[in-house]
C-alpha positions as CSV (number, residue, x, y, z in Angstrom):
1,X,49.3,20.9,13.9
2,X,46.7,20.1,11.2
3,X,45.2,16.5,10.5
4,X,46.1,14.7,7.3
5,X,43.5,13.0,5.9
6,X,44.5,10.3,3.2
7,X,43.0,9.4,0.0
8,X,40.6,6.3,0.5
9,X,43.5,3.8,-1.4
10,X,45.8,4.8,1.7
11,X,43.1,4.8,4.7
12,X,43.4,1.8,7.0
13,X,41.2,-1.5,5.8
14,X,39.2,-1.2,9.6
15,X,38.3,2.5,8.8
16,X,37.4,1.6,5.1
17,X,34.5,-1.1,6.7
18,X,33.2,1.7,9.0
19,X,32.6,4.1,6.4
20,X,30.9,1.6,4.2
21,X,29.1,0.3,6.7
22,X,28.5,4.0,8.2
23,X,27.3,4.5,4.3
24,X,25.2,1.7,3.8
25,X,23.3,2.6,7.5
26,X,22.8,5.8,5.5
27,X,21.0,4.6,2.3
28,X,19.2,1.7,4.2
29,X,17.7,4.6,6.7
30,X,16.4,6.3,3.5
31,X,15.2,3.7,1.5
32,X,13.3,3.0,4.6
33,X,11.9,6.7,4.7
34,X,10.9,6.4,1.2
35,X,8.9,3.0,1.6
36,X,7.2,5.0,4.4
37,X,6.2,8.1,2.7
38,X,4.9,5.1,0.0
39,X,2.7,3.2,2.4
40,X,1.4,7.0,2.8
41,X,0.2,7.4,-0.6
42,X,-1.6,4.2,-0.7
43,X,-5.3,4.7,-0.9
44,X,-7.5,3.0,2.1
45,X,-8.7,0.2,-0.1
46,X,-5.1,-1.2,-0.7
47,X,-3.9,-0.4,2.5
48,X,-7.0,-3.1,3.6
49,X,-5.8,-5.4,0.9
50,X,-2.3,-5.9,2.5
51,X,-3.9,-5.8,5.8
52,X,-3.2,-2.6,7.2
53,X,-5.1,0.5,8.3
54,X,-4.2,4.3,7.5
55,X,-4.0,4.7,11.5
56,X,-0.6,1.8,11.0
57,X,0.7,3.9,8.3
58,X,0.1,7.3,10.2
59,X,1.7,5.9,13.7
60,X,4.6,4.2,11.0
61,X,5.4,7.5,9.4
62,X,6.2,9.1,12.7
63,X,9.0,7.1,13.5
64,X,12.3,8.4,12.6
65,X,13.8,6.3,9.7
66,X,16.3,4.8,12.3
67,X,13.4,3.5,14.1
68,X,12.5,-0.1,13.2
């Protein structure tokens, strides 16, 4: 027997909030990995300006973007 999979207007309203929150874990994890690879790009001078140092941003752009 196959599963039937509904159109969004028919799923459930509890499994409608976990794929929009599933969804907006998504696009929060990558907005985060872009902010990273920013802080990457920044030259030494600004990175002292907003009081950090390249070895913050090298040991930040390690973590996986799940990774607080």
């Amino acid at each position: 027997m196959s599963k039937r999979y509904l159109p969004a207007a028919e799923m459930p309203a509890v499994r409608k909030k976990m794929l929009a929150d599933t969804i907006d874990r998504l696009l929060f994890w990558l907005e985060r990995s872009r902010q990273r690879r920013r802080l990457g790009r920044l030259s030494n001078h600004m990175l002292k300006d907003i009081g950090l140092t390249r070895a913050d941003i090298e040991f930040e752009m390690l973590k996986r973007p799940w990774e607080g």
